[in-house]
N, C-alpha and C positions, 0 to 999 in steps of 0.2 A: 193802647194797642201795643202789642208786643212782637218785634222782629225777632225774626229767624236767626239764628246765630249759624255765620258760617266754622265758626271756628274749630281745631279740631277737638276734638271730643279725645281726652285722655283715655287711653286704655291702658289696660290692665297689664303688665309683660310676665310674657308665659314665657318661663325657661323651659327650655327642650332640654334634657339630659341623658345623652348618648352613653352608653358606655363605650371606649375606647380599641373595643373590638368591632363593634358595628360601626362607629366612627370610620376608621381606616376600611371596614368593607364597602362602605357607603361612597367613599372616597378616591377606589379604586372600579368602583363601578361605571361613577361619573368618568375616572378617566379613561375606560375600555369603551364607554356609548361613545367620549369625546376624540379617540384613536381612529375606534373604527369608521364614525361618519369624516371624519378626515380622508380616511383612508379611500372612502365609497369614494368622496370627491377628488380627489387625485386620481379615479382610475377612470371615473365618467370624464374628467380632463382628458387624459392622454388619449382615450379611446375616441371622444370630438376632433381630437385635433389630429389623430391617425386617420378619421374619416374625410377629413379635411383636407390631409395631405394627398389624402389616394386619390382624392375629387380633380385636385388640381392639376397632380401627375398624370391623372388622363388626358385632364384639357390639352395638358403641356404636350402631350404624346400624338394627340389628333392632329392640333395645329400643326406642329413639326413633321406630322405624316402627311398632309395638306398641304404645305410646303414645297416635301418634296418632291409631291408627285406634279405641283406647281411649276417649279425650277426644272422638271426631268422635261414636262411636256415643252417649255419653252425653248430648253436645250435642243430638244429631236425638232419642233417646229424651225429651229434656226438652221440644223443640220439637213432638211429636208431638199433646200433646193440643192444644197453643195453635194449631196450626195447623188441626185439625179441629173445634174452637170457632169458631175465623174463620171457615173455610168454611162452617158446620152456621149459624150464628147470623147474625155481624156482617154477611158478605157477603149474605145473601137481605136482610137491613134495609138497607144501604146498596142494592143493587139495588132496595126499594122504594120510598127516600126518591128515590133519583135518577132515578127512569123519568119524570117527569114533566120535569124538563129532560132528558133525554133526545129528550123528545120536541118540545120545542122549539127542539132544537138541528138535530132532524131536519127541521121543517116548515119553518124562517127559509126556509133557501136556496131549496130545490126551491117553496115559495107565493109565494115573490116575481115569479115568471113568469105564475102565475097565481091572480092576487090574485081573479077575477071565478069561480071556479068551485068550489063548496063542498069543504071536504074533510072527507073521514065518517073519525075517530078510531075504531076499535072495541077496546074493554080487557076485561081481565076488571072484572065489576062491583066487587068490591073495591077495585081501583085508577083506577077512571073515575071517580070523585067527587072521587080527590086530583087527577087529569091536569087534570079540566074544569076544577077552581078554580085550579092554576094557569097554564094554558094560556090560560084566558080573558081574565086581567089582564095578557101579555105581550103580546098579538095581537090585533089586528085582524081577523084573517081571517074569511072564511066558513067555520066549523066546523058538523060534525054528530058528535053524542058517540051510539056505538053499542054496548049493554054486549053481553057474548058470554061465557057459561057455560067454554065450551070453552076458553078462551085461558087459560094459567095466571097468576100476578099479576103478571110481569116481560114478559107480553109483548102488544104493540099493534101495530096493522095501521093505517097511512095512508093512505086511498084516493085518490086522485087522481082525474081523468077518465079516463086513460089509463095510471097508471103507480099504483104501491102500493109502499108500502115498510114493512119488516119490522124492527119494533123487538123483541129478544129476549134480556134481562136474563136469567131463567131459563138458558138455555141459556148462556151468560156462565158465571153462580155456577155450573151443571152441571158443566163443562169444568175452570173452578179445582179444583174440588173434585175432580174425579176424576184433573187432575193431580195433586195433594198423595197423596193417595188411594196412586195409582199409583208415586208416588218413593216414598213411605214399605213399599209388598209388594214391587217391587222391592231395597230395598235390605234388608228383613229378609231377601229371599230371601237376597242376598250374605253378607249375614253367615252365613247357616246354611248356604251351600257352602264356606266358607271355614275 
């Protein structure tokens, strides 16, 4: 019986003989295939990892836009009652500490022309006790103090002979307040379309 021989089997060597012009072209071939596939992979690199970066610059860009509007809502959520305190409370008291300079600040100019012809003050009675006391000690003038049911407590009518002018604190603290009011349902609204 006769086994198989694994061994290897001599062969024959075949010289290959280049001549030295095809050698060097042959030589510069391999190294422009081996340049340019270099070069392919360096630019598929850069270009994955430019796609990469822009991926993440978004993530980055939403969260932090998600964030903010995060932090803004909880901001105006905190500022919400302090603001309707102001308006509800501080504002109608400071609109009644100040009507009375108010209203001296209204009468200076326009009585100075006419110092000789009384001017009738009308308040709500509530606030015509604070106006007359201090109104009286700033001026001179010919005053007449006329209380009026109907007037609410921020607001006074200065008669002239000829001309009258409308002092309305009231309607002042109204308007703040119904601005605040109005940004704070508006901006719930946004948030619950959003």
């Amino acid at each position: 019986m006769t086994l198989e021989s694994f061994e290897a089997e001599e062969t024959e060597e075949q010289e290959l003989a280049l001549d030295a012009a095809a050698f060097e072209e042959a030589k510069l071939s391999a190294f422009e295939t081996g340049y340019q596939a270099g070069w392919d992979d360096a630019v598929a690199a850069q270009n994955a990892e430019t796609a990469r970066l822009h991926s993440d610059l978004g993530q980055n860009l939403q969260a932090l836009s998600f964030t903010y509007h995060e932090a803004r809502a909880e901001m105006l959520d905190a500022l919400r009652p302090l603001l309707f305190e102001i308006c509800e409370k501080l504002l109608p008291q400071l609109a009644h500490d100040s009507l009375a300079g108010v209203v001296v600040e209204q009468l200076m100019p326009v009585a100075e022309g006419l110092t000789s012809v009384p001017i009738v003050v009308t308040a709500n009675p509530v606030a015509l006790s604070q106006i007359e006391g201090i109104v009286a000690h700033k001026t001179d003038l010919p005053l007449s103090f006329v209380a009026e049911q109907t007037l609410g407590e921020g607001q006074v009518y200065l008669r002239f002979s000829e001309s009258e002018t409308r002092i309305d604190l009231d309607a002042v603290v109204a308007a703040i307040s119904n601005a605040v009011t109005t940004y704070f349902n508006a901006d719930l609204k946004d948030e619950t379309d959003v």
